[in-house]
C-alpha positions as CSV (number, residue, x, y, z in Angstrom):
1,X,31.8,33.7,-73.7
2,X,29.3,33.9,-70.7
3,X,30.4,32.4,-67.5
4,X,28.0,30.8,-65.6
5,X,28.9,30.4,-61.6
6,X,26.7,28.0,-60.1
7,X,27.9,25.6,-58.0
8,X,29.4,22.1,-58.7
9,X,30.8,20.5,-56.1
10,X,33.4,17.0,-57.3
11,X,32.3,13.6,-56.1
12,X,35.1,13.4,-53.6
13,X,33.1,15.2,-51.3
14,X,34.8,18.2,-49.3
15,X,36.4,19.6,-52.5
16,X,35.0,21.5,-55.0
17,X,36.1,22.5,-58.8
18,X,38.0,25.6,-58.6
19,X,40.5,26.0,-61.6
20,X,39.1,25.7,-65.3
21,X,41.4,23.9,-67.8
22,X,42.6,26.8,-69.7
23,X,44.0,28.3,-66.0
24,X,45.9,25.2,-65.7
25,X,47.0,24.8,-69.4
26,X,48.4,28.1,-69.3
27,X,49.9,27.9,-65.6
28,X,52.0,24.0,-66.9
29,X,52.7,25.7,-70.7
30,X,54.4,28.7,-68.7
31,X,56.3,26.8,-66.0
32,X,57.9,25.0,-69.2
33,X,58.4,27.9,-71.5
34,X,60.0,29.9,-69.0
35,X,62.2,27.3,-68.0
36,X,62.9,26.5,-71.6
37,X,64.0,29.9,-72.4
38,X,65.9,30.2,-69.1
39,X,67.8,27.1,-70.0
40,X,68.8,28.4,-73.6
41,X,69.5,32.0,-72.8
42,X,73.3,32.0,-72.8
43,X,73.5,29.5,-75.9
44,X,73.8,30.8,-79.2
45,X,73.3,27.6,-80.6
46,X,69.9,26.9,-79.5
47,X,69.4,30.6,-79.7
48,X,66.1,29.6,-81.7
49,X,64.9,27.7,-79.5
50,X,65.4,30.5,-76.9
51,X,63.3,32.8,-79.3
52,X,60.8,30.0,-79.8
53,X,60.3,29.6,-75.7
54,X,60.2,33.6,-75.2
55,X,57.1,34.1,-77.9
56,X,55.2,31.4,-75.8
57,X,55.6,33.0,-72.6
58,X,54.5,36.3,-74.3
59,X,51.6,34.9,-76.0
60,X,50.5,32.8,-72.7
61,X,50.8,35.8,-71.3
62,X,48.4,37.9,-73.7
63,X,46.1,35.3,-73.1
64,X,45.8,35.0,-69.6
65,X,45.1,38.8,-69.7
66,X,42.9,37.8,-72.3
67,X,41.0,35.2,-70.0
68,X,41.2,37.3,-67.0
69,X,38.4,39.2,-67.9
70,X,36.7,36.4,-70.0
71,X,37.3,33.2,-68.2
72,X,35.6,31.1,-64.9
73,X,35.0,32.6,-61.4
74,X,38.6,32.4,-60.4
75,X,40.4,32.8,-63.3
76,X,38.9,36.8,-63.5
77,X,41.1,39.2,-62.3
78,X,38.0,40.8,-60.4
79,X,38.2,37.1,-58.2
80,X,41.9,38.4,-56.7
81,X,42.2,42.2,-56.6
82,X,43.2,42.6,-52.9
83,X,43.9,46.3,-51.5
84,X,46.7,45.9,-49.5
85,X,45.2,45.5,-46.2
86,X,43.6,41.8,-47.5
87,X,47.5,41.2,-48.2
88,X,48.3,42.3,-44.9
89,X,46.0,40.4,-42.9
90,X,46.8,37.2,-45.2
91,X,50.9,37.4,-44.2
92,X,49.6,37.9,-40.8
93,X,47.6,34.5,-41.0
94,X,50.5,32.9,-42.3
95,X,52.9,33.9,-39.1
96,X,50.0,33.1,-37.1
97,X,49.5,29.7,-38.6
98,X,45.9,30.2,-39.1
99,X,46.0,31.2,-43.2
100,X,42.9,32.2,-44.4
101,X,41.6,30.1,-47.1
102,X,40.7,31.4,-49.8
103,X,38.8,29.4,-52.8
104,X,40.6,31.5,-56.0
105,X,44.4,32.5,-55.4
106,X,45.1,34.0,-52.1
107,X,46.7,37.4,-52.0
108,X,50.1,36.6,-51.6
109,X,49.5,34.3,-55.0
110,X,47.6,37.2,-56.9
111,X,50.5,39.6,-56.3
112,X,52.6,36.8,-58.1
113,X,50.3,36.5,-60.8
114,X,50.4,40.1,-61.4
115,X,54.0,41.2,-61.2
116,X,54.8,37.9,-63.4
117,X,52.4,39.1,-65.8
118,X,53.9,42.9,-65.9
119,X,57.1,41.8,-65.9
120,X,56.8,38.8,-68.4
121,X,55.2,41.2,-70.6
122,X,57.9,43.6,-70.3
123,X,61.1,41.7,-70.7
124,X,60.0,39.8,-73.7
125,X,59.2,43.2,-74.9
126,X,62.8,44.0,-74.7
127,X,64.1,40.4,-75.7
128,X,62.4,41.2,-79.2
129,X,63.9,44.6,-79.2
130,X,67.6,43.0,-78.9
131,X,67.1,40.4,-81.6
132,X,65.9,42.8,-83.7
133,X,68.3,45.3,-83.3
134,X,66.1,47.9,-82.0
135,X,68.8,49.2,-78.9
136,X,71.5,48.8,-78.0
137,X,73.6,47.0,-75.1
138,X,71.3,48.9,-72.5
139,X,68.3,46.8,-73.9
140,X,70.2,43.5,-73.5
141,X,70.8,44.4,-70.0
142,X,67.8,45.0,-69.3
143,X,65.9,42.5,-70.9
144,X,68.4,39.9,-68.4
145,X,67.8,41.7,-65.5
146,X,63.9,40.9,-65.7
147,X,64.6,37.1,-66.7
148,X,66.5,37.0,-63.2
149,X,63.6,39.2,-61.5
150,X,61.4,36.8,-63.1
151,X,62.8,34.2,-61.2
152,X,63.3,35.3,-58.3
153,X,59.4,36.0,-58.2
154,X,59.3,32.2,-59.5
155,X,61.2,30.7,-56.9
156,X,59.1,32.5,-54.2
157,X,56.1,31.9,-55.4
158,X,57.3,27.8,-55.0
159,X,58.0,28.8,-51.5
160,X,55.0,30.2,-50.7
161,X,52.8,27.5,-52.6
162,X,55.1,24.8,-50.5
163,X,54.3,26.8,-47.6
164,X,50.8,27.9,-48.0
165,X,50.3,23.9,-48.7
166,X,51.8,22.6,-45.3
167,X,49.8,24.9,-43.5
168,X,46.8,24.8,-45.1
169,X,47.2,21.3,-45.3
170,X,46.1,20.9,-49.0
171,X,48.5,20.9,-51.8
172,X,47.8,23.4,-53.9
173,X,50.3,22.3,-56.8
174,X,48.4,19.4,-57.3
175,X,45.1,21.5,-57.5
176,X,46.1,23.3,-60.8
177,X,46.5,19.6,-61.7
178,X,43.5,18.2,-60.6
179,X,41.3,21.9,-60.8
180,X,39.6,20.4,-57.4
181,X,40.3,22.4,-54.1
182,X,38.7,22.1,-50.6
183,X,35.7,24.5,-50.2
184,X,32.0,25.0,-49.9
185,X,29.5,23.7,-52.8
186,X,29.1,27.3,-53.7
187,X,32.4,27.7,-54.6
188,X,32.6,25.9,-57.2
189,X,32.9,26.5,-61.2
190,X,30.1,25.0,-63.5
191,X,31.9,24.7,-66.7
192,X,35.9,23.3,-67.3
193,X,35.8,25.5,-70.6
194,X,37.5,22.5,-71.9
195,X,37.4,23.5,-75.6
196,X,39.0,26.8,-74.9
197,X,42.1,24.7,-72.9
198,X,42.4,22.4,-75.7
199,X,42.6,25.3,-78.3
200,X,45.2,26.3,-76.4
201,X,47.2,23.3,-76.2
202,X,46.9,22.9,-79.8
203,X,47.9,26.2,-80.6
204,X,51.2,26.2,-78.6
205,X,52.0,23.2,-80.0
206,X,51.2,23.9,-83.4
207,X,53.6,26.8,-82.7
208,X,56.4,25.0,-81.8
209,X,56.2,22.3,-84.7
210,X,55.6,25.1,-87.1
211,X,58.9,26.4,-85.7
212,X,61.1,23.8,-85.6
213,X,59.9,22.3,-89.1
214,X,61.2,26.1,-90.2
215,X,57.6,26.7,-91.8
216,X,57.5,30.4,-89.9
217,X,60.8,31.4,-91.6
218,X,62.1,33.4,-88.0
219,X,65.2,35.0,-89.1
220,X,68.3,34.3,-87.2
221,X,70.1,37.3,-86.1
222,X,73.8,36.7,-87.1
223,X,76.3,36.7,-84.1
224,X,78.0,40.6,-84.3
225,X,82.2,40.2,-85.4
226,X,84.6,40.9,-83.0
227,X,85.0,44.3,-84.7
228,X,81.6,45.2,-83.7
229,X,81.8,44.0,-80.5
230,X,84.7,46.0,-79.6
231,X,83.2,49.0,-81.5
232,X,79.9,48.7,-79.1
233,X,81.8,48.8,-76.3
């Protein structure tokens, strides 16, 4: 799918569309599958529901790699690749308290997007492993160690949004709401690929309805006896 850049600036004057709807799909599905498999890791009776939430956040993931190289202006990874002198000079805006604006993500915010990408990738990865048996108590650890890296990068990424947004005096949650951001008329994206983000919508749903009405038949992994238990150890 061709992207055409020319820009459209939004009737509000002073703020121009920035974030397509697919970008922002993903970005709201992610926040809630991650949180939804954080919430039900350490249950075994929504354990499920746990597998359900981590195939989301590694087919999200897929896709944003996906539409990286395929989707609007700012959505391509080629939009925020920063060498780490950009990164740099962006902290040293920020203790300055003169940030440099930047239309797409800004570099501290495309660092996050990669390492949650990497990582994301990576610990489901090893959460599929473990269910299916595939290592041992190493892989377990593991694959709970980059949950908790996870959010930690999560929780400073909120930080640096809440920050960025105070001193740029522009909230950027509400942008990946809204897809509107302050910047010049050239800026702007011409198309919302709106199809695309409701494919996606529908897709993840259809996922989870799929799942819960037991139409996928996912197998549950029976809980290992005592015996086993002390064995592994």
């Amino acid at each position: 799918m061709k992207t055409t850049t020319s820009p459209l600036a939004d009737t509000r004057g002073g703020t121009v569309r920035v974030w397509d709807l697919p970008t922002r799909i993903f970005h709201w599905l992610l926040v809630f599958s991650f949180t939804g498999a954080w919430l039900t890791a350490e249950s075994e009776r929504y354990r499920d529901v746990h597998l359900m939430f981590g195939y989301t956040v590694a087919g999200l993931l897929l896709f944003r790699i996906v539409w990286g190289f395929t989707g609007s202006r700012w959505a391509r990874f080629s939009s925020f690749v920063f060498p780490p002198s950009r990164l740099a000079g962006y902290l040293h805006s920020l203790r300055a308290r003169r940030p440099q604006h930047h239309a797409g993500h800004n570099p501290l915010g495309a660092l996050a997007v990669f390492l949650l990408l990497g990582l994301g990738l990576a610990t489901a990865a090893c959460g599929f492993a473990t269910y299916q048996e595939l290592g041992g108590k190493w892989l377990k650890e593991v694959h709970e160690a980059g949950a908790q890296l996870m959010l930690a990068i999560v929780i400073v990424h909120v930080m640096g949004v809440i920050v960025s947004s105070l001193l740029h005096r522009e909230n950027l949650a509400r942008a990946m709401v809204t897809g509107s951001k302050r910047g010049r008329p050239d800026e702007g994206i011409a198309s919302r690929h709106a199809v695309v983000g409701v494919l996606l919508l529908v897709a993840v749903l259809a996922f989870w309805s799929a799942d819960r009405a037991g139409w996928l038949g996912t197998p549950v992994v029976a809980e290992p006896t005592h015996a086993a238990h002390q064995a592994r150890d």
